[in-house]
Every structure is written in C-alpha cells, then in structure tokens.
C-alpha positions in Angstrom: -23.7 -13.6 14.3 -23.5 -10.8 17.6 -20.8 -13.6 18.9 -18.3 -13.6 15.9 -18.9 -9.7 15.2 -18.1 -9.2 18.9 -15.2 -11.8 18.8 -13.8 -10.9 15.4 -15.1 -7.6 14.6 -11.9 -5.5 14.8 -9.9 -7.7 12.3 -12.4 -7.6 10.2 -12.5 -4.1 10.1 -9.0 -3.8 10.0 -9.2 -6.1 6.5 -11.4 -4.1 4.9 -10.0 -0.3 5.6 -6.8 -2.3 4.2 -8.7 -3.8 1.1 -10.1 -0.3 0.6 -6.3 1.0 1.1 -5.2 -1.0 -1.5 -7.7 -0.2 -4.1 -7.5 2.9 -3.7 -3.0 2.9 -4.1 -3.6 0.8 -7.1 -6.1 2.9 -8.7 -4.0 6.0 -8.3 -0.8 4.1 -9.8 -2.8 2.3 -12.7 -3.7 5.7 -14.4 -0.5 7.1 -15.8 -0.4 10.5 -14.1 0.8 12.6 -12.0 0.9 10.1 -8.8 2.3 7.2 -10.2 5.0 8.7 -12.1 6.3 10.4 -8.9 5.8 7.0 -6.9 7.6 5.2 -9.3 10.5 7.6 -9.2 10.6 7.3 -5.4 10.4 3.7 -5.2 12.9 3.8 -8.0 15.5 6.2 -6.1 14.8 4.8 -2.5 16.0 1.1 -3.8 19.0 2.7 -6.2 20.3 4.7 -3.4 19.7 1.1 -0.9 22.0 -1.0 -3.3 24.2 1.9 -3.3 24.6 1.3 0.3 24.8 -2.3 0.4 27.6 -2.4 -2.1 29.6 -0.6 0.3 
C-alpha cells in the first residue's frame, strides 16, 4: 500500500480535489440562484459572441 501511495499518490490527489471541484460547481448551479443564473448568462454570452466571430 506505502508503494502505490508513493507511486501514485499525487494523481490521486489530483482526482479527488477535482471530484470535490466538481461537486461543489454543480451544487452551486443546481440551486436556481444567484450563481447559476449569472454562470448561465456568461456561458450563454461567451459562446453568442464566439459564433459571432466565427461567422465572420
């Protein structure tokens, strides 16, 4: 078990501060408030405004 922490310790870490990432971001845009309304409105302006570019 020391020999697999030691060897793949890091990514392992790495996986779960970006499970816990995650959970958090979707628990925060599942409610209906504040922060998901304004994340939706960015996501939803960033990729009008890219199309807008990419027709020209």
């Amino acid at each position: 078990m020391e020999q697999v922490m030691k060897h793949y310790g890091n990514a392992i870490l790495a996986i779960i501060v970006l499970l816990a990432i995650g959970a958090i971001l979707v628990n925060a845009l599942t409610s209906d408030g504040y922060v998901a309304a304004e994340f939706k409105d960015a996501l939803t302006g960033f990729f009008g405004r890219m199309s807008g570019l990419a027709g020209t």
